[in-house]
C-alpha positions in Angstrom: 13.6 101.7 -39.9 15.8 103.6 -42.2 14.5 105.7 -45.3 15.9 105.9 -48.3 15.4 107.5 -51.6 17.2 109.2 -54.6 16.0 112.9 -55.9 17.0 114.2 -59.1 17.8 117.8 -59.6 18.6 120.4 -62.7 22.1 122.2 -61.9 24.4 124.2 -63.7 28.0 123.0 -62.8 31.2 125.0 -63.8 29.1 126.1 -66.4 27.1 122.7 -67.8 23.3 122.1 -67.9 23.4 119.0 -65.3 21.0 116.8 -63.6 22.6 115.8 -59.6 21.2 112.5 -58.3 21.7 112.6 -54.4 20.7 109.3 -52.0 19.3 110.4 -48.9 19.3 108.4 -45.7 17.1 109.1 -42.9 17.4 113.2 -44.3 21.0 113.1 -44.6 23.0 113.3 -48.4 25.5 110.3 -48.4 26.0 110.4 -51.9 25.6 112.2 -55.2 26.2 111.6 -59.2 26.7 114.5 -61.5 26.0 114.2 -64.9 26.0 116.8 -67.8 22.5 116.3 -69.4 24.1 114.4 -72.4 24.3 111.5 -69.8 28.4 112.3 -69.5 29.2 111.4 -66.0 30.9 114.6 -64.4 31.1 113.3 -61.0 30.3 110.9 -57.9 30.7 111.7 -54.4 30.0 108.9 -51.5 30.7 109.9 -47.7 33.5 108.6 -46.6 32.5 106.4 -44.2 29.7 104.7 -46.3 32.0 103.7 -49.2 32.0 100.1 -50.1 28.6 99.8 -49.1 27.2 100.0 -52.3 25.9 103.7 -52.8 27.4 104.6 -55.8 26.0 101.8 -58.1 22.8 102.1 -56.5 23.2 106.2 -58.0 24.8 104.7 -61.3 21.9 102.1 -62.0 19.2 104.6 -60.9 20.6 107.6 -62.9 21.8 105.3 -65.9 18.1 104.3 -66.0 16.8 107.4 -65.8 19.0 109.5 -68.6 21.2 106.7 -70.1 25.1 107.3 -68.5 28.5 107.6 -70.3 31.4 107.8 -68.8 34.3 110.2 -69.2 37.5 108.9 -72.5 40.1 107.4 -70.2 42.3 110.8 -70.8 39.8 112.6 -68.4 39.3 110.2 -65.6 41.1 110.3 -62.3 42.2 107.1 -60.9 39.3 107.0 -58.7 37.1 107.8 -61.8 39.2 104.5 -63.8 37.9 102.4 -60.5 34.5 103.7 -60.7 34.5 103.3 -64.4 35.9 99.3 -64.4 33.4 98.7 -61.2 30.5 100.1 -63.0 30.5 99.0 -66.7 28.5 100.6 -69.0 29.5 103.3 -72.5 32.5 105.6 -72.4 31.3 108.4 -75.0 33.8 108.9 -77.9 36.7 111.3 -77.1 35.0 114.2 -79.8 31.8 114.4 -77.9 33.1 114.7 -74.9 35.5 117.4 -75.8 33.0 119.2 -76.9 30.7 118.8 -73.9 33.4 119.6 -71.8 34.9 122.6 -74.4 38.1 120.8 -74.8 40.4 121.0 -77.7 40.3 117.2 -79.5 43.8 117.6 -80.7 45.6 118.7 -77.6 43.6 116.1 -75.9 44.3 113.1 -78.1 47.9 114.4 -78.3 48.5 114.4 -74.8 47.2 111.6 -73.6 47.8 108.8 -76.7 
């Protein structure tokens, strides 16, 4: 019988106050969710081969619970982040917010990327 559970950690990543929610199967990490402590979703990671098994919105519904979750303005997604975003639902923050979570420059980013 396999065991399962999600642990919830304080981190600073490239700088942020974040909180990394890892699933762990049978002692091994299969998946994580980084999120700045805002709720801004930073980043999710599943093993490759346990993708499509559900993982990742098992992490989103459990963190989203837990803190309330936001995902990343459009400008600052990859296209695996735009997949994740559509899959998962749920609040993008507003572009100024994020900027300054992530100590961006509004302007260039709007400019860019409108």
């Amino acid at each position: 019988m396999e065991t399962t559970e999600i642990t919830r950690t304080e981190q600073t990543i490239d700088g942020l106050a974040a909180i990394v929610w890892t699933l762990i199967e049978d002692g091994v990490e299969i998946a994580h969710l980084d999120a700045h402590t805002s709720g801004l979703i930073l980043n999710v990671e599943v093993d490759d081969d346990r993708r499509g098994e559900g993982h990742a919105r098992r992490l989103f519904d459990h963190a989203d619970a837990d803190l309330g979750l936001y995902h990343v303005p459009t400008w600052g997604r990859t296209p695996e982040g735009e997949i994740f975003a559509d899959a998962m639902g749920g609040d993008t923050m507003d572009d100024e917010r994020a900027c300054e979570i992530l100590g961006l420059d509004l302007d260039v980013v709007t400019n860019n990327y409108a």
